[in-house]
N, CA, C and O atoms as CSV, one atom per row, in Angstrom:
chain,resi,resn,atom,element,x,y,z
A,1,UNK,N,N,-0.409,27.504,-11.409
A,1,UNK,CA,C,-1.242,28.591,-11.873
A,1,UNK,C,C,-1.640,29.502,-10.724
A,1,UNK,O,O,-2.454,30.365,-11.052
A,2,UNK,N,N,-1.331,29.508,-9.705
A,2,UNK,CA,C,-1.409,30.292,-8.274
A,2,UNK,C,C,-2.586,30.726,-8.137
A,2,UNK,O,O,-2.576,31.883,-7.716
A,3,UNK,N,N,-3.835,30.218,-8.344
A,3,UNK,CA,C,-5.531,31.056,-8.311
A,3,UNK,C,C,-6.247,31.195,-9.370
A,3,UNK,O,O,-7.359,31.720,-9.320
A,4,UNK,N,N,-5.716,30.748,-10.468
A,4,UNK,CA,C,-5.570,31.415,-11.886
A,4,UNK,C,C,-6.928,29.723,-12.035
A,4,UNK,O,O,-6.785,28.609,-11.529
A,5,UNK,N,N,-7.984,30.202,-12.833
A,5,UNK,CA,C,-8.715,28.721,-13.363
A,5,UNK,C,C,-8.897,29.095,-14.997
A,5,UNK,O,O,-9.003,30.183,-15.563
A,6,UNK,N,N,-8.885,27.702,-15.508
A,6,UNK,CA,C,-8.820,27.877,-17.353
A,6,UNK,C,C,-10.014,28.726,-17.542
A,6,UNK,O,O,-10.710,29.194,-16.641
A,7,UNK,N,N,-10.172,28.873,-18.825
A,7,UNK,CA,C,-10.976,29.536,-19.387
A,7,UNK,C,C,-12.419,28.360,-20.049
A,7,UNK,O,O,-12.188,27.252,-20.534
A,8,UNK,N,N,-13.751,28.933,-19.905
A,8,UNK,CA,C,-14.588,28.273,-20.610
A,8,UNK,C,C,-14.084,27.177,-22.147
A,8,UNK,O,O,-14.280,26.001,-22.453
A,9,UNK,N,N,-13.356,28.376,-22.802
A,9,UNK,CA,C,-13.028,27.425,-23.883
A,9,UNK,C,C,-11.824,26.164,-23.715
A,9,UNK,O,O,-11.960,25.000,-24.091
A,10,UNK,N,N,-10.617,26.770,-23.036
A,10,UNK,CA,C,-9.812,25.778,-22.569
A,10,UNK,C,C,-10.571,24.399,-21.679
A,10,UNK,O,O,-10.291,23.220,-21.891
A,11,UNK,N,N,-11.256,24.738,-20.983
A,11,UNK,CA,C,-12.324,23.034,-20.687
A,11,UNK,C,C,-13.035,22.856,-21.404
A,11,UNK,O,O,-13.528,21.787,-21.044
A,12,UNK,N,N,-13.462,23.125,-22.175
A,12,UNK,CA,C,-14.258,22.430,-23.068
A,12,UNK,C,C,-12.922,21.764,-24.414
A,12,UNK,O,O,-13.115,20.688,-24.981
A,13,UNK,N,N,-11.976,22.422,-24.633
A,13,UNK,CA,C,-10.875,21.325,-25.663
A,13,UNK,C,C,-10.389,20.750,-24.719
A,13,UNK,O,O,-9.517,20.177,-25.373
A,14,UNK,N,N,-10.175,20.332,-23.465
A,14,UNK,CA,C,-9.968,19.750,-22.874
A,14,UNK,C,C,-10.681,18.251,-22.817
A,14,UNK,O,O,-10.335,17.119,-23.153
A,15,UNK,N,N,-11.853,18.840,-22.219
A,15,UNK,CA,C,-13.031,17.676,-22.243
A,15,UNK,C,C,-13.066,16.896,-23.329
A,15,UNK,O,O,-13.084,15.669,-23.227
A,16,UNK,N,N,-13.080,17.533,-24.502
A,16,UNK,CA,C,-13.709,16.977,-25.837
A,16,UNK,C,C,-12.168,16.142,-26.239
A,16,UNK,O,O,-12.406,15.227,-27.027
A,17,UNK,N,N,-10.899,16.230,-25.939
A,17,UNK,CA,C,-9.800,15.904,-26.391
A,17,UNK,C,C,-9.965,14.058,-25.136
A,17,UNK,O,O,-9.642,12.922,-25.481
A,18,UNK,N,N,-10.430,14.409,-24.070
A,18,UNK,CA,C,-10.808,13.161,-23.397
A,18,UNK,C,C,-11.600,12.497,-23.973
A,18,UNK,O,O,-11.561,11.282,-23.783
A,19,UNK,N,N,-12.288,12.885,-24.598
A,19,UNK,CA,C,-13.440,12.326,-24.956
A,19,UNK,C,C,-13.508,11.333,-26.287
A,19,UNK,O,O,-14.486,10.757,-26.763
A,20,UNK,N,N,-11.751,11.339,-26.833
A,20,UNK,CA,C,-11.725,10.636,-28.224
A,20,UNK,C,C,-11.142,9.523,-27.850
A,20,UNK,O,O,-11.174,8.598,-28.661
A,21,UNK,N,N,-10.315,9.262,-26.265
A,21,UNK,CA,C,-10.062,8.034,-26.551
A,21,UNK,C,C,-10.408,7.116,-25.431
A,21,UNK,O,O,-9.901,7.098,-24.309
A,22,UNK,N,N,-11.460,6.268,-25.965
A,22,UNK,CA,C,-12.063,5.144,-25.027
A,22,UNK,C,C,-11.126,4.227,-24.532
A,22,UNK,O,O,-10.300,3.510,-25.097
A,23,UNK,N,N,-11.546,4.468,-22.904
A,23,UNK,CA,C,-9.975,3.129,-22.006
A,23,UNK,C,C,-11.383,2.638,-21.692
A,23,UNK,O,O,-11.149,2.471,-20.495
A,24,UNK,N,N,-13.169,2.128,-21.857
A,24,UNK,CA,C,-14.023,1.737,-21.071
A,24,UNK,C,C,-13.850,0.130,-21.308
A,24,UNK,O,O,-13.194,-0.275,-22.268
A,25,UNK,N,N,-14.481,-0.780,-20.369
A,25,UNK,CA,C,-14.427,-1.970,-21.016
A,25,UNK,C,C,-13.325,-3.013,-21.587
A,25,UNK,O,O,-12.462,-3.320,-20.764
A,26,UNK,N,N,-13.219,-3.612,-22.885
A,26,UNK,CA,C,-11.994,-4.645,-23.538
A,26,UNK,C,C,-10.864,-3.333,-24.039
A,26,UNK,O,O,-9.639,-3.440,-24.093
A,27,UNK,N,N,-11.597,-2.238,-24.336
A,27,UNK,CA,C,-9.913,-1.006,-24.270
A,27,UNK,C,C,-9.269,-0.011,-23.166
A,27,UNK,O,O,-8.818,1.127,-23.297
A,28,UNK,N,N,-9.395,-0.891,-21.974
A,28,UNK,CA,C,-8.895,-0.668,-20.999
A,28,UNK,C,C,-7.527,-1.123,-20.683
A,28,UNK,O,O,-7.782,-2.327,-20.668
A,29,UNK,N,N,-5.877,-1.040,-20.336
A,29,UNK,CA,C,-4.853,-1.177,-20.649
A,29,UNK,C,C,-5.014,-2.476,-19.300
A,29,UNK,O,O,-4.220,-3.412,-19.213
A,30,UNK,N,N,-5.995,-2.304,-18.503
A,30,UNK,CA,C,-5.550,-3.782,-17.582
A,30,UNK,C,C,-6.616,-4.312,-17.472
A,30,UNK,O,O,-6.915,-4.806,-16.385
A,31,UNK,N,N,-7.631,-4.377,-18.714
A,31,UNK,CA,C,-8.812,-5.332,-18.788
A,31,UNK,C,C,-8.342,-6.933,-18.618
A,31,UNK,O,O,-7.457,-7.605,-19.146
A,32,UNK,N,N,-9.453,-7.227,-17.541
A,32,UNK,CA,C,-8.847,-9.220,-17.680
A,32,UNK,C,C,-7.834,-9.396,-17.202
A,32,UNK,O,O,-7.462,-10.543,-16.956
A,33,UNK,N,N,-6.968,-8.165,-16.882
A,33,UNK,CA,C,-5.574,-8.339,-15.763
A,33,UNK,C,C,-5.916,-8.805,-14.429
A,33,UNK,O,O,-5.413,-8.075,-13.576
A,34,UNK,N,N,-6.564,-9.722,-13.974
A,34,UNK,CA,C,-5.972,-9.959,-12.148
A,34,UNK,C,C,-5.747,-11.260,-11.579
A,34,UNK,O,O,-5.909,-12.262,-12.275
A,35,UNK,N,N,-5.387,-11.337,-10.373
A,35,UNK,CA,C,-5.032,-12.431,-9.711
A,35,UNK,C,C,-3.288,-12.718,-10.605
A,35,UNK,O,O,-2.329,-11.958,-10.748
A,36,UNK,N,N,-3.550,-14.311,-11.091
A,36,UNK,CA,C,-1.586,-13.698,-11.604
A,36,UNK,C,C,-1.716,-13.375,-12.949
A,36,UNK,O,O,-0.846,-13.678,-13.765
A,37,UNK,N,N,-2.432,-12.958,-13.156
A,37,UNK,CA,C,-2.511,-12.519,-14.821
A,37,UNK,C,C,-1.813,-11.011,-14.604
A,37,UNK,O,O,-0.880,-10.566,-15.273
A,38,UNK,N,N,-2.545,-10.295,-13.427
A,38,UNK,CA,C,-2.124,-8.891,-13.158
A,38,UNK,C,C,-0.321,-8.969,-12.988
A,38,UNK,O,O,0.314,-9.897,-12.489
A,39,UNK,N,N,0.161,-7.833,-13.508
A,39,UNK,CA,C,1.708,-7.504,-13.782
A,39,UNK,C,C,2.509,-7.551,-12.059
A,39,UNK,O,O,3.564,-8.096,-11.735
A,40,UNK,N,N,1.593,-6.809,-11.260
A,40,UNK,CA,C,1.963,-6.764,-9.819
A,40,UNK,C,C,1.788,-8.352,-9.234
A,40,UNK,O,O,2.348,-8.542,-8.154
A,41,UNK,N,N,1.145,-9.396,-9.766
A,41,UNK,CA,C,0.962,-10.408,-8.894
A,41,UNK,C,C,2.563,-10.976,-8.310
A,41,UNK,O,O,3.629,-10.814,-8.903
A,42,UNK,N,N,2.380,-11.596,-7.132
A,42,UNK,CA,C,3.368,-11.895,-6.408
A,42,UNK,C,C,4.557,-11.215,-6.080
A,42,UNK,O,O,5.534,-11.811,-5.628
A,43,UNK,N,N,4.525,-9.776,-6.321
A,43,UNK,CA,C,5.801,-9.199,-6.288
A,43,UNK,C,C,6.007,-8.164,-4.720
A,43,UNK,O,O,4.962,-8.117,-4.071
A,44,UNK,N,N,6.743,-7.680,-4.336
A,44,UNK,CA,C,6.939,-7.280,-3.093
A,44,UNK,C,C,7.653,-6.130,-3.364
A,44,UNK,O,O,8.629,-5.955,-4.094
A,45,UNK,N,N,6.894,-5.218,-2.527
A,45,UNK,CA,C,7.342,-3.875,-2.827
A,45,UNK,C,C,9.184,-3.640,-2.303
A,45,UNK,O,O,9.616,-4.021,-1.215
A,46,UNK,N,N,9.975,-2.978,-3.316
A,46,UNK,CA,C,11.667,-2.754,-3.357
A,46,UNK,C,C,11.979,-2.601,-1.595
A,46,UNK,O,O,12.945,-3.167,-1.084
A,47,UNK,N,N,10.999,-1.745,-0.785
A,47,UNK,CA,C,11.437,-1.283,0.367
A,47,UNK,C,C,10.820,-1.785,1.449
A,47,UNK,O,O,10.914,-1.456,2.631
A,48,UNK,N,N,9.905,-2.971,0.700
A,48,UNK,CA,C,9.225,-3.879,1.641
A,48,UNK,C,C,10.072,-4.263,2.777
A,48,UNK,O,O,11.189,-4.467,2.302
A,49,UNK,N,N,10.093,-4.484,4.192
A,49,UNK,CA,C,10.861,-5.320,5.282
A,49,UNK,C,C,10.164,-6.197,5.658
A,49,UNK,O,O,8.954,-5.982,5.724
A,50,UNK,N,N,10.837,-7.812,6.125
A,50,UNK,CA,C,10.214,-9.009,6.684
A,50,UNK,C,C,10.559,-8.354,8.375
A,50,UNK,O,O,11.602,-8.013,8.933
A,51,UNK,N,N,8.940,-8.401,8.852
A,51,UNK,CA,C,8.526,-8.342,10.507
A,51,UNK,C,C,8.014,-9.527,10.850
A,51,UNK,O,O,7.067,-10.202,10.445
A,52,UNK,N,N,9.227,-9.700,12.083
A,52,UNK,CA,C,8.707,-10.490,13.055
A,52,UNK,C,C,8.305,-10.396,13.963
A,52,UNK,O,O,8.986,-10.070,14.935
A,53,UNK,N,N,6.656,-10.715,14.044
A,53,UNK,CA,C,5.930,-10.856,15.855
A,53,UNK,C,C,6.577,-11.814,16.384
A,53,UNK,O,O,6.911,-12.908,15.930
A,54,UNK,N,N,6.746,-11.296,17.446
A,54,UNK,CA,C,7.360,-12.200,18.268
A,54,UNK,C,C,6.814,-11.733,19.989
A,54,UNK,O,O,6.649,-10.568,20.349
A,55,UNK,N,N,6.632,-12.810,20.755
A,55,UNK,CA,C,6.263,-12.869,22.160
A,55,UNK,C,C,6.627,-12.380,22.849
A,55,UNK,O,O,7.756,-12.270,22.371
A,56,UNK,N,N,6.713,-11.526,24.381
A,56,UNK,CA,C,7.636,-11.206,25.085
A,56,UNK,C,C,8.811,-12.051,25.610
A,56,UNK,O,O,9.921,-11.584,25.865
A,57,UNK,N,N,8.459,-13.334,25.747
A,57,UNK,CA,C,9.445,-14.603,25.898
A,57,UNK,C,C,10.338,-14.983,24.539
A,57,UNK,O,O,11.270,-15.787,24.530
A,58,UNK,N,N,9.935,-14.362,23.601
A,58,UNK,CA,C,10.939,-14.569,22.416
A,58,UNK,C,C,10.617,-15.249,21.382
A,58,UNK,O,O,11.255,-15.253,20.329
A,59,UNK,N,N,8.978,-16.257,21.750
A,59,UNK,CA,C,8.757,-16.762,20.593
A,59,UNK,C,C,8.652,-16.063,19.420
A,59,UNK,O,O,8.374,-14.868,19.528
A,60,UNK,N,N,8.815,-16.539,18.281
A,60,UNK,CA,C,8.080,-16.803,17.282
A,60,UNK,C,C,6.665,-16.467,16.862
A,60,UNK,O,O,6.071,-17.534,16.708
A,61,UNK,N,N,5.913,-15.489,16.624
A,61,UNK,CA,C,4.218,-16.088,16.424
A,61,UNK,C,C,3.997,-15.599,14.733
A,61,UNK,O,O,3.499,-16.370,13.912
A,62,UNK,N,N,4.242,-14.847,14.545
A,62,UNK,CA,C,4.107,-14.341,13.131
A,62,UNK,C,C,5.172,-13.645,12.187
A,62,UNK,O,O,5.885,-12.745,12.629
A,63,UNK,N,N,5.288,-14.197,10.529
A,63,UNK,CA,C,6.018,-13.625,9.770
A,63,UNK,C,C,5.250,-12.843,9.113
A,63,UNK,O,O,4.212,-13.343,8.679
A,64,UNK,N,N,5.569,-11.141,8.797
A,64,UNK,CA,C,5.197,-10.228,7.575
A,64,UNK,C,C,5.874,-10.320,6.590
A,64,UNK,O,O,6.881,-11.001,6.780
A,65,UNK,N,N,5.747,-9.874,5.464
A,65,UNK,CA,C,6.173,-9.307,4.093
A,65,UNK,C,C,6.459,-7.802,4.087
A,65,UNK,O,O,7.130,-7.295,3.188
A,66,UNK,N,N,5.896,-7.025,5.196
A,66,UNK,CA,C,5.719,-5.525,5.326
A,66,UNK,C,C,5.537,-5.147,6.880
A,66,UNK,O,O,5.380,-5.852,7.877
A,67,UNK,N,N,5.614,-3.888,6.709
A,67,UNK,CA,C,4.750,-2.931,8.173
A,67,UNK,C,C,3.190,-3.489,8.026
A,67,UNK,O,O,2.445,-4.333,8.526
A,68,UNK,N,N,3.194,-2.665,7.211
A,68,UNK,CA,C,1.424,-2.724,6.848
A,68,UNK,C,C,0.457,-4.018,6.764
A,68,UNK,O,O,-0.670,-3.984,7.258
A,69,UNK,N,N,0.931,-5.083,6.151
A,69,UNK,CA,C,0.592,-6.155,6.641
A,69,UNK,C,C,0.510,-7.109,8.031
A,69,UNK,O,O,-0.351,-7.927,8.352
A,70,UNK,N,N,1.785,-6.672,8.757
A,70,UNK,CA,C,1.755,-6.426,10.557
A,70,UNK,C,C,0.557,-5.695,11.335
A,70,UNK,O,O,-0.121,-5.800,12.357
A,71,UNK,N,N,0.710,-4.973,10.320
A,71,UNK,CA,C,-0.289,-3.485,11.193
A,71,UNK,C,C,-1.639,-3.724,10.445
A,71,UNK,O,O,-2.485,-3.057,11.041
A,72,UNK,N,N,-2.273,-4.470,9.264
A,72,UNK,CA,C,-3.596,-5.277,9.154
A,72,UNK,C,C,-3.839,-6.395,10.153
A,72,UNK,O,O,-4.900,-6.644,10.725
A,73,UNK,N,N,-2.711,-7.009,10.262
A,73,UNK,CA,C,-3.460,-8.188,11.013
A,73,UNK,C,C,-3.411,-7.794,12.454
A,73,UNK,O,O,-3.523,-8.680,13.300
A,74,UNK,N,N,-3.270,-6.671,12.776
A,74,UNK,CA,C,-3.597,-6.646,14.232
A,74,UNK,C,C,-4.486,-5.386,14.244
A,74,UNK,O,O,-5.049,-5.249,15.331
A,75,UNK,N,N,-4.701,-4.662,13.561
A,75,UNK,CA,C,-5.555,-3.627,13.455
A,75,UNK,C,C,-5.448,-2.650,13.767
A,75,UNK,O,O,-6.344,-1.882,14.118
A,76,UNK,N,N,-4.191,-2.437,13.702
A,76,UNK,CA,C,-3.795,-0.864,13.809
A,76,UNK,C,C,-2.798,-0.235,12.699
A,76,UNK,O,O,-2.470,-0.810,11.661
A,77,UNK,N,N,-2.420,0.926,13.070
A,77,UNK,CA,C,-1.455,1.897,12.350
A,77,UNK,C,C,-0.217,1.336,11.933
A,77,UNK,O,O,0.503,0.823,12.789
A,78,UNK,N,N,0.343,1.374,10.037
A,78,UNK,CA,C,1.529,0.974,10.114
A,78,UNK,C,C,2.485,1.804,10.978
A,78,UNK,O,O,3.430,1.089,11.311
A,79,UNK,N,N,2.600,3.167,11.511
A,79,UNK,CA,C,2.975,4.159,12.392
A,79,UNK,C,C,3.046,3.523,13.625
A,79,UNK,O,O,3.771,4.154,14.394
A,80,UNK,N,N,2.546,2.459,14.137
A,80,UNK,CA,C,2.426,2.114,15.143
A,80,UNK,C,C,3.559,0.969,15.118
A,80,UNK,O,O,4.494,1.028,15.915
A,81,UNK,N,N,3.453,-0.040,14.212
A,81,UNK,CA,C,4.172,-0.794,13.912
A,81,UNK,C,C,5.764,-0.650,13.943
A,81,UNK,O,O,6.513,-1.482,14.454
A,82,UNK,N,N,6.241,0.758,13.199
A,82,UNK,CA,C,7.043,1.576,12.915
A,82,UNK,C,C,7.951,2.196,14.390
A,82,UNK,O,O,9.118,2.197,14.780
A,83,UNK,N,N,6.402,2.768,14.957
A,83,UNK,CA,C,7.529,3.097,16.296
A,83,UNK,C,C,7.642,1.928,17.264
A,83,UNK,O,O,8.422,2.183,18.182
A,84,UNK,N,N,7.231,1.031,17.309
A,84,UNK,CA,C,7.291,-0.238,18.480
A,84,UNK,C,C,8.520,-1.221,17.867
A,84,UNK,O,O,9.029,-1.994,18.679
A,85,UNK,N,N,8.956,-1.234,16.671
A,85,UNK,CA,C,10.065,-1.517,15.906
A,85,UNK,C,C,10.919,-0.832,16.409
A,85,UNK,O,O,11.681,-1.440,17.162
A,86,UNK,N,N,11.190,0.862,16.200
A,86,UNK,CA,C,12.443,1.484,16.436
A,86,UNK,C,C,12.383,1.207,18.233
A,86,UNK,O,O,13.348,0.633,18.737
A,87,UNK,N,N,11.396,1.576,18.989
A,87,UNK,CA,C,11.946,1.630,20.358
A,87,UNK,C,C,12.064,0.280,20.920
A,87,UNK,O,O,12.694,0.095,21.961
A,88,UNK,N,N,11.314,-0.956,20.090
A,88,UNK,CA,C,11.886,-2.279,20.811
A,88,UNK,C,C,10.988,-2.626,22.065
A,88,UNK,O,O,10.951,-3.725,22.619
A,89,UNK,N,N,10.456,-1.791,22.327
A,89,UNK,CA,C,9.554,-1.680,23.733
A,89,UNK,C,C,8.219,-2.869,23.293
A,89,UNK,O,O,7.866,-2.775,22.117
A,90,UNK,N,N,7.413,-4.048,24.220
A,90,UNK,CA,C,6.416,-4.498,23.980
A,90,UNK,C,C,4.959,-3.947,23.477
A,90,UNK,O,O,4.550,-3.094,24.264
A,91,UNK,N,N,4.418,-4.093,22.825
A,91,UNK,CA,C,3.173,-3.829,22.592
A,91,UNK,C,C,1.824,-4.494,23.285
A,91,UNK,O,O,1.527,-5.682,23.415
A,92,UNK,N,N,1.384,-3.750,23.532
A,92,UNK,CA,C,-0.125,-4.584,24.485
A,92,UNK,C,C,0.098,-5.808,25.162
A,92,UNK,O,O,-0.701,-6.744,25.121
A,93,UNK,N,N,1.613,-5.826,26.045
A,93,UNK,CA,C,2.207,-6.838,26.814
A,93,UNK,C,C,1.884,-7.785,25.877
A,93,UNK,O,O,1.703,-8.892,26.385
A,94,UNK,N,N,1.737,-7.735,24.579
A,94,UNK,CA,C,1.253,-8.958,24.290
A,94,UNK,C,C,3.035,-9.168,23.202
A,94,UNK,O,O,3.778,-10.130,23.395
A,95,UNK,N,N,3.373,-7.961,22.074
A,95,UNK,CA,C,4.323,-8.649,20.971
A,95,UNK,C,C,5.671,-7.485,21.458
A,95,UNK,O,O,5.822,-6.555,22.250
A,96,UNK,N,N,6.472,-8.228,20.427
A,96,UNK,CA,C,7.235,-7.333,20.539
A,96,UNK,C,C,7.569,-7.598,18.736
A,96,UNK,O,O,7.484,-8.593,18.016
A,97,UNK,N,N,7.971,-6.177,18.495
A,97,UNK,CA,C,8.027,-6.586,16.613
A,97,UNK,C,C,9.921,-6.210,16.234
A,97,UNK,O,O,10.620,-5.447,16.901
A,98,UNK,N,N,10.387,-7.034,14.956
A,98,UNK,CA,C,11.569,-7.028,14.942
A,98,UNK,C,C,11.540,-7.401,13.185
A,98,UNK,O,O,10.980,-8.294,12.548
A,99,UNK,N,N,12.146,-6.616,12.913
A,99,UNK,CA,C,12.597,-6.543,11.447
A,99,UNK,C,C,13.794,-7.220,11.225
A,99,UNK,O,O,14.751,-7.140,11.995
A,100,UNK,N,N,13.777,-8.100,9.872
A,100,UNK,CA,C,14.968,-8.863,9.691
A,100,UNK,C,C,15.130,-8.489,8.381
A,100,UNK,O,O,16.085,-8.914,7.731
């Protein structure tokens, strides 16, 4: 609409057209959905990658499911995660991270 805002009457049939159908409460489409009841439980995102922390000596210290889960448990940026992956270079002399 390039600048353009509805008209008084167009929000108000708007509003009132929201207003007929209740999602509050037991008619909510994922009421009572969570933990594994929820549709997403246990599943891993299509473009998810397994990261490995690993030591400067080569150990082993940690498996991910993701970037982002790498980059929670150490407290920083999945971006960070991301470029210390592509260049291979150590992180805080402490990891070095490697995608399998």
């Amino acid at each position: 609409m390039y600048g353009r805002t509805h008209t008084p009457e167009t929000r108000a049939k708007m509003s009132d057209s929201q207003k007929l159908v209740d999602r509050s409460g037991a008619n909510h489409p994922m009421y009572g959905r969570t933990g594994a009841n929820h549709p997403m439980y246990g599943k891993v995102a299509a473009n998810a990658m397994t990261i490995n922390v690993n030591s400067p000596d080569g150990k082993l210290i940690q498996s991910f499911s993701s970037q982002i889960a790498a980059a929670n448990w150490l407290g920083v940026s999945n971006v960070t995660v991301f470029n210390y992956i592509k260049s291979g270079k150590v992180w805080n002399h402490q990891y070095i991270f490697r995608k399998s």
